[in-house]
The first five atom37 places (N, CA, C, CB, O) and aatype in JSON, in Angstrom:
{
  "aatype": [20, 20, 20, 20, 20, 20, 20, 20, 20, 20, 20, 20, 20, 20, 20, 20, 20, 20, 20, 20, 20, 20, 20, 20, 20, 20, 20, 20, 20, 20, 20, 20, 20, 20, 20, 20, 20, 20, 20, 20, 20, 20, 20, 20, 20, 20, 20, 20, 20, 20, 20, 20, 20, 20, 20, 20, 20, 20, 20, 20, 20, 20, 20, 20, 20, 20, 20, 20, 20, 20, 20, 20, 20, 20, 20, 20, 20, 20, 20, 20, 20, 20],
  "atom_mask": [
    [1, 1, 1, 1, 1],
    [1, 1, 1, 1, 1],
    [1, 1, 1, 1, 1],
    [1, 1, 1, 1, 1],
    [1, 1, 1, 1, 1],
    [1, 1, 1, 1, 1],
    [1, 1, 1, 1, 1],
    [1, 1, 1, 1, 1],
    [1, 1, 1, 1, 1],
    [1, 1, 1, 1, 1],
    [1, 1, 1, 1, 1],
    [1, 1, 1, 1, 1],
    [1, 1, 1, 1, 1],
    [1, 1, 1, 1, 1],
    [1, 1, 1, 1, 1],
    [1, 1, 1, 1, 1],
    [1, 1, 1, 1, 1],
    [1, 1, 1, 1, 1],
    [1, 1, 1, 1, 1],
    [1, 1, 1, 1, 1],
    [1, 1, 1, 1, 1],
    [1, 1, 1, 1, 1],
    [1, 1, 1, 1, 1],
    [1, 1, 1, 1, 1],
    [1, 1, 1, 1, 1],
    [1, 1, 1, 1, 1],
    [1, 1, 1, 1, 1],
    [1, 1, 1, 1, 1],
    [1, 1, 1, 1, 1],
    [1, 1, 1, 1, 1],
    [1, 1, 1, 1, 1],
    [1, 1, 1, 1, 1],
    [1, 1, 1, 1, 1],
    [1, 1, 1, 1, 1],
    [1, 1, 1, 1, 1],
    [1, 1, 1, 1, 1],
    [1, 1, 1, 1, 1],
    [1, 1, 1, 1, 1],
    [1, 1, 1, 1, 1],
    [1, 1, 1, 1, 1],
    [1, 1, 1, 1, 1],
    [1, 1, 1, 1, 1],
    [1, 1, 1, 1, 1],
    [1, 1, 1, 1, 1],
    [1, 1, 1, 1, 1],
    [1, 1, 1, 1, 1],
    [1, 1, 1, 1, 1],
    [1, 1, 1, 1, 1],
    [1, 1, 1, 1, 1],
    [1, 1, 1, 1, 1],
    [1, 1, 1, 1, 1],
    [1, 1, 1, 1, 1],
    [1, 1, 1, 1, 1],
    [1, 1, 1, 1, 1],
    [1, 1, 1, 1, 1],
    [1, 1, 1, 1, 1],
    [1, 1, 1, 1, 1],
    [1, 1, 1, 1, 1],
    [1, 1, 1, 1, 1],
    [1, 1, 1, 1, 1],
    [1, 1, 1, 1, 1],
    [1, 1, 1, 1, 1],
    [1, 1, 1, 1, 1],
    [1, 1, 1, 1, 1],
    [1, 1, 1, 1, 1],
    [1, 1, 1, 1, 1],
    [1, 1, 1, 1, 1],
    [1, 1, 1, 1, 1],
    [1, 1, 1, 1, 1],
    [1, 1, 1, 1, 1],
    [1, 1, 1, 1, 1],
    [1, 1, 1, 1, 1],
    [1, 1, 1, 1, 1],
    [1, 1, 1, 1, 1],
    [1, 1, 1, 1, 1],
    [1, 1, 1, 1, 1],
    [1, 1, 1, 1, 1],
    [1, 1, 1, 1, 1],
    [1, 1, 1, 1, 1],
    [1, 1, 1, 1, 1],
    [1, 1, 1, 1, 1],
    [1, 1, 1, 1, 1]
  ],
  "atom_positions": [
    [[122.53, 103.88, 108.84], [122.5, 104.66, 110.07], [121.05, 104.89, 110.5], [123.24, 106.01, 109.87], [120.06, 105.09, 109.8]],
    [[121.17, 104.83, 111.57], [119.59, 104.87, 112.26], [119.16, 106.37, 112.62], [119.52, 103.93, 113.82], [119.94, 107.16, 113.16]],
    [[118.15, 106.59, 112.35], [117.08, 107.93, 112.25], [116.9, 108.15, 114.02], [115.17, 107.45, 111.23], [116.62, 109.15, 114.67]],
    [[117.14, 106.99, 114.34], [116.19, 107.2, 116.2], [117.82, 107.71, 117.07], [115.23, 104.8, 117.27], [118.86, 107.06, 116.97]],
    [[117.65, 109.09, 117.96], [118.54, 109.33, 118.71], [118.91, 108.71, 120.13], [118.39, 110.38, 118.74], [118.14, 108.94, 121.06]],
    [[120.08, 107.91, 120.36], [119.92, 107.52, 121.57], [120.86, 106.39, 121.44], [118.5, 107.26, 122.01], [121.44, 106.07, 120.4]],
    [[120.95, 105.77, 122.73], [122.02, 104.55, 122.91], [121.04, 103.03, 122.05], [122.39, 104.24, 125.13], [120.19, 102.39, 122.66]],
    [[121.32, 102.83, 121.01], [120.9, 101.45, 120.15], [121.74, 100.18, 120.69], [121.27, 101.63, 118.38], [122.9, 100.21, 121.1]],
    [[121.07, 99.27, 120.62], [121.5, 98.0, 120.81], [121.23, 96.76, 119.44], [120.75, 97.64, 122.16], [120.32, 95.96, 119.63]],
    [[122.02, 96.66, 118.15], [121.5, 95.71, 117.29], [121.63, 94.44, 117.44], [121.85, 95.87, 116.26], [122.4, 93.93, 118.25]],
    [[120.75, 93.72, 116.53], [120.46, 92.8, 116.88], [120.06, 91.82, 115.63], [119.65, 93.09, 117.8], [118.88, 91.96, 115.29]],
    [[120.66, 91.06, 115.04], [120.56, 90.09, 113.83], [119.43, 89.37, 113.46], [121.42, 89.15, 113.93], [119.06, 88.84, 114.5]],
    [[118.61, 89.04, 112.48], [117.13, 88.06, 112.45], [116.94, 87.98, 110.94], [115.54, 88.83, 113.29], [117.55, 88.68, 110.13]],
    [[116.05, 87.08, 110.67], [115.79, 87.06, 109.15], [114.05, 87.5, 109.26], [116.19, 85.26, 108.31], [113.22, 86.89, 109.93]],
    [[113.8, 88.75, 108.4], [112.27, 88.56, 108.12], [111.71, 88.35, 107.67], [111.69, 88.87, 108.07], [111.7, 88.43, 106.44]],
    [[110.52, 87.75, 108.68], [109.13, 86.88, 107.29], [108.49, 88.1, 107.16], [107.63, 85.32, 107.89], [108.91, 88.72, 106.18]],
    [[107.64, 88.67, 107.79], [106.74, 89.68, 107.49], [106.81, 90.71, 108.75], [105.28, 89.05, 107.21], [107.21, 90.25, 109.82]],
    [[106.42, 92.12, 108.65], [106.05, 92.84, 109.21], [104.31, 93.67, 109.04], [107.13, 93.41, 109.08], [103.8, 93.75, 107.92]],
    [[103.68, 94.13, 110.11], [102.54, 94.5, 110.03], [101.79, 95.46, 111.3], [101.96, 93.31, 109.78], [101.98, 95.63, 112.51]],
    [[101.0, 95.88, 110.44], [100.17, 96.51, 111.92], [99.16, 95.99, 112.82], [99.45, 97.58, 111.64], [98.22, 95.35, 112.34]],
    [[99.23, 96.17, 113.95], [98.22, 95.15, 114.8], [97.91, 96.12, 115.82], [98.89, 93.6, 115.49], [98.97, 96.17, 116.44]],
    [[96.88, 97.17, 116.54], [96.62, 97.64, 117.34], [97.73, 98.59, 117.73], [96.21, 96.82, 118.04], [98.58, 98.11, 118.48]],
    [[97.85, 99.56, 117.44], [98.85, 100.4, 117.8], [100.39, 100.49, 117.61], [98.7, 100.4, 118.79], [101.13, 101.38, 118.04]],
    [[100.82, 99.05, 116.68], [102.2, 98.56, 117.01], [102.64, 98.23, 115.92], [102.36, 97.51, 117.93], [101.76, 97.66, 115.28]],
    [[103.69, 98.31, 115.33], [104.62, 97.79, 114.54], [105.16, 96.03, 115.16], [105.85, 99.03, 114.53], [105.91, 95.63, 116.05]],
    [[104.42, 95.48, 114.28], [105.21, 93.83, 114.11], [105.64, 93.33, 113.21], [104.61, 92.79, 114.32], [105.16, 93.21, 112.08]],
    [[107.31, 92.7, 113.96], [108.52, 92.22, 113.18], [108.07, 90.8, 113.16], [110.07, 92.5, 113.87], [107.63, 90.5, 114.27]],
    [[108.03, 90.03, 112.51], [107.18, 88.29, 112.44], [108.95, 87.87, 111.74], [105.05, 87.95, 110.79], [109.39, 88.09, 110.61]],
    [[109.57, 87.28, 112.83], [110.96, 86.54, 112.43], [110.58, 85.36, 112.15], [112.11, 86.43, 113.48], [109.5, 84.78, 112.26]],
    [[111.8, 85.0, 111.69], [111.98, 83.49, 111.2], [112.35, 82.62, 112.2], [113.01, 83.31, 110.14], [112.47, 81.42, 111.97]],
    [[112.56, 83.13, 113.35], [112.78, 82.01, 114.5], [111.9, 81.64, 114.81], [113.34, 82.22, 115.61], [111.92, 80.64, 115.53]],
    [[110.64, 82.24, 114.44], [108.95, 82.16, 115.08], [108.89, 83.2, 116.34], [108.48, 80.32, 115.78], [108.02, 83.04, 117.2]],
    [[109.96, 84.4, 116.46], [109.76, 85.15, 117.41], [108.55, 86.68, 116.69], [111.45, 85.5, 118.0], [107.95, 86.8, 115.63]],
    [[108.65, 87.35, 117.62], [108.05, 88.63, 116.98], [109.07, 89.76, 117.67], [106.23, 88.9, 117.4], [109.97, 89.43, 118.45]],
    [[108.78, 91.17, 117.26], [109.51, 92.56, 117.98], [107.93, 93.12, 117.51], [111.4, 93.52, 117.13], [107.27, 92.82, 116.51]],
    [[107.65, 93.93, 118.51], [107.06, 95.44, 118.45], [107.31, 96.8, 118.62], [106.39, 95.52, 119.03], [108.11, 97.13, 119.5]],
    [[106.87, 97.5, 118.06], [106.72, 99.13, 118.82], [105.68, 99.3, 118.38], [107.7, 100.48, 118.52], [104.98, 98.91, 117.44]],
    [[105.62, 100.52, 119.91], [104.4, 100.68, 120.08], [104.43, 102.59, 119.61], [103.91, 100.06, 121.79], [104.73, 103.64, 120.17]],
    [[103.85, 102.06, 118.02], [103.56, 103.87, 117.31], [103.15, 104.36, 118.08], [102.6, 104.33, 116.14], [104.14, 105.06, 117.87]],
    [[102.51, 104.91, 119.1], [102.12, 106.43, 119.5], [103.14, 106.8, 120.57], [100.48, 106.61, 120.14], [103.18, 107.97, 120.94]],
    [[103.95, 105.94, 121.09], [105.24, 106.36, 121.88], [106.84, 107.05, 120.97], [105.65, 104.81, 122.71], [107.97, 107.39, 121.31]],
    [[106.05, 106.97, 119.66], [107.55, 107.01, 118.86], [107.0, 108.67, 117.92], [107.94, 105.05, 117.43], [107.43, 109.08, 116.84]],
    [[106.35, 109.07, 118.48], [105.58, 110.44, 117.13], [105.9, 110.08, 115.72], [106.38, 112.29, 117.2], [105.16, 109.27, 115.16]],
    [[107.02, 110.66, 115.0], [107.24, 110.61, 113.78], [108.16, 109.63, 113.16], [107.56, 111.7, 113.52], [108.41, 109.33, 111.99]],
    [[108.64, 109.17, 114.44], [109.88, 107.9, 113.99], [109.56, 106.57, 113.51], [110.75, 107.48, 115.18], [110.22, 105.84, 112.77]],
    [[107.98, 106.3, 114.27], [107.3, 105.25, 113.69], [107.13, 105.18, 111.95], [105.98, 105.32, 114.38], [107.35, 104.23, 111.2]],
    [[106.75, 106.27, 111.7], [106.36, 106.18, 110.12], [107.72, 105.95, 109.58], [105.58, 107.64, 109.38], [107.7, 105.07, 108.72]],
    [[108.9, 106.43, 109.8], [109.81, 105.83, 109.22], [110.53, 104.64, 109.41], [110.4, 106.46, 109.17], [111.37, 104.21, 108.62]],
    [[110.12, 104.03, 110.66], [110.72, 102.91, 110.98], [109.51, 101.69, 110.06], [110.88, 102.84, 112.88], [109.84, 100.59, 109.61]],
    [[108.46, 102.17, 110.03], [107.1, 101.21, 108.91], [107.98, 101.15, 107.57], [105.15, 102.35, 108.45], [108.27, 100.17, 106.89]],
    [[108.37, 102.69, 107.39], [108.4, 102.78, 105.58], [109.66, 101.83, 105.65], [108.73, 104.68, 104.6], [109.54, 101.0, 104.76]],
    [[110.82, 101.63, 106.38], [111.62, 100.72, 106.43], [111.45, 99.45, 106.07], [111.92, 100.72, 107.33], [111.8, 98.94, 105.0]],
    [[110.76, 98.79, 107.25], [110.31, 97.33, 107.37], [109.58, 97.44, 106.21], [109.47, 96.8, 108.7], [109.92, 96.51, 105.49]],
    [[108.64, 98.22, 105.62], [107.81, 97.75, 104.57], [108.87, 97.48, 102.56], [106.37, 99.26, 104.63], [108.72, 96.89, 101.49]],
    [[109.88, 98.43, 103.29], [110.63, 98.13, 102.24], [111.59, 96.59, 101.89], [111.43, 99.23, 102.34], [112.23, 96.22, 100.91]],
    [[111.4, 96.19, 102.75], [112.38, 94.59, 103.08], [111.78, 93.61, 102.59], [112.61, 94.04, 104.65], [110.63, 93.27, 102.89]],
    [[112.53, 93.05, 101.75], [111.65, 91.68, 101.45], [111.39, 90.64, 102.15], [112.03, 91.06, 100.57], [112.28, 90.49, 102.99]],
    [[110.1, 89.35, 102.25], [110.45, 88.75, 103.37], [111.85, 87.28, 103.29], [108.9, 88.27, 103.86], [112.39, 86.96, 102.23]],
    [[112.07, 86.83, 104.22], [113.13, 86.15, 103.99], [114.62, 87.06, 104.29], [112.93, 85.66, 102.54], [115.64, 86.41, 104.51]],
    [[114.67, 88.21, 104.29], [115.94, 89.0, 103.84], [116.69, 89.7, 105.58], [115.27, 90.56, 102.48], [116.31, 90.63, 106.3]],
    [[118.04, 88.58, 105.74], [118.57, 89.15, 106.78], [118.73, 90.97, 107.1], [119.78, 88.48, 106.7], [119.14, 91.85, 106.33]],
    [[118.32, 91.06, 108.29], [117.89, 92.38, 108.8], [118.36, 92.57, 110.39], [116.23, 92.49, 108.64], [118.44, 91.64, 111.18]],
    [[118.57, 93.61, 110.62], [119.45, 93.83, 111.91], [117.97, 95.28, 112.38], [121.79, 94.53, 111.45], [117.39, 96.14, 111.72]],
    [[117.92, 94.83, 113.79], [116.88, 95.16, 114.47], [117.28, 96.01, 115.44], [116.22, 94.13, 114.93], [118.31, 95.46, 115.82]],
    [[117.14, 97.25, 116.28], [117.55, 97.82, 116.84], [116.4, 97.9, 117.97], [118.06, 98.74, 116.15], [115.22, 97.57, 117.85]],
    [[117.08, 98.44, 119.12], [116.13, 98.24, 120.01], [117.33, 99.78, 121.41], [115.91, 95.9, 120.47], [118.51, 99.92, 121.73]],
    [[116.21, 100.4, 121.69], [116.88, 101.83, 122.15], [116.73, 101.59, 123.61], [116.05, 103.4, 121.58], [115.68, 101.23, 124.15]],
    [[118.15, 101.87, 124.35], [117.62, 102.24, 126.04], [117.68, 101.33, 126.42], [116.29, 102.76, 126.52], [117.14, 101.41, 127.52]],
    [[118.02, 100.33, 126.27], [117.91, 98.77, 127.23], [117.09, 98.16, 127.51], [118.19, 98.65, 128.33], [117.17, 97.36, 128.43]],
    [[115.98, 98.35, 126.76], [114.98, 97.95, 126.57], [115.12, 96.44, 126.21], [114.42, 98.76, 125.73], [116.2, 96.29, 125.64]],
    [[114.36, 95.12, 126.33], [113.65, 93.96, 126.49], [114.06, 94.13, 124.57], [111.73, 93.95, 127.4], [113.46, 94.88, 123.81]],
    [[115.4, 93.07, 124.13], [115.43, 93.05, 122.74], [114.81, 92.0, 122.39], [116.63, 93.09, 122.16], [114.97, 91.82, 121.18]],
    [[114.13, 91.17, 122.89], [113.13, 90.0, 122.99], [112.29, 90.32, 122.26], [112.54, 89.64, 124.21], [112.03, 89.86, 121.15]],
    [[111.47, 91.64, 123.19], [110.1, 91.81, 122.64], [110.06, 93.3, 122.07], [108.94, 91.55, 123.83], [109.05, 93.77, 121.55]],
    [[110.95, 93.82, 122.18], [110.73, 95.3, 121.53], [111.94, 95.95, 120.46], [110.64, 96.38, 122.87], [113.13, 95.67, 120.58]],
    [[111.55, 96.62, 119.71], [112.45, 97.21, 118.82], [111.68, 98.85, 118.04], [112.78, 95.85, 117.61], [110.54, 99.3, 117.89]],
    [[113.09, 99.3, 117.72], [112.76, 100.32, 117.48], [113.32, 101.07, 115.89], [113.12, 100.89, 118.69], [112.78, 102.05, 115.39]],
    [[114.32, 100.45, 115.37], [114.51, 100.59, 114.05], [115.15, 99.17, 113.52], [115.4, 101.87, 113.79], [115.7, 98.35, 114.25]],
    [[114.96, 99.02, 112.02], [114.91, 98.12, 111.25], [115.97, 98.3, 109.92], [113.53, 98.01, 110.97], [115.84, 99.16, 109.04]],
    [[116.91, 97.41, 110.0], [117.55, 97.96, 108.79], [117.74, 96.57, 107.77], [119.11, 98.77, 109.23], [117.05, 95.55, 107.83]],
    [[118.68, 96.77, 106.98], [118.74, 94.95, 106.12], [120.23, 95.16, 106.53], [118.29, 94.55, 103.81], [120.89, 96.2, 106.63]],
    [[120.54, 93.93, 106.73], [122.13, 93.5, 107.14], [123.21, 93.92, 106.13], [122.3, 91.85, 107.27], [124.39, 93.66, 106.35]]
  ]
}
């Protein structure tokens, strides 16, 4: 169950790696796509959506959430393992 309140949309992927890059949480898939969020729009939800992704091994199917109808292309907002 997801920590973030609001209408979620999931979304299936396998991950290689996740990391920080300028303000943002990056999902590095195995399709060769990426997801971001952008930590300072998320206050405290970011750190738990990191401690998440950082817990996943890479390779390991994971279902991606993405809040509000937001662009599931390029953005996401919680991370879970399938």
């Amino acid at each position: 169950m997801s920590h973030i309140v609001g209408s979620l949309e999931w979304n299936d992927a396998v991950l290689v790696r996740s990391y920080l890059k300028a303000n943002q949480l990056v999902l590095e898939l195995a399709d060769g796509s990426t997801r971001q969020m952008n930590v300072k729009n998320w206050e405290q939800s970011n750190r738990i959506t990191a401690a998440k992704a950082g817990a996943i091994k890479s390779g390991s199917k994971i279902r991606i959430a993405t809040w509000n109808g937001y662009d599931a292309g390029k953005w996401f907002c919680d991370i879970e393992p399938a």
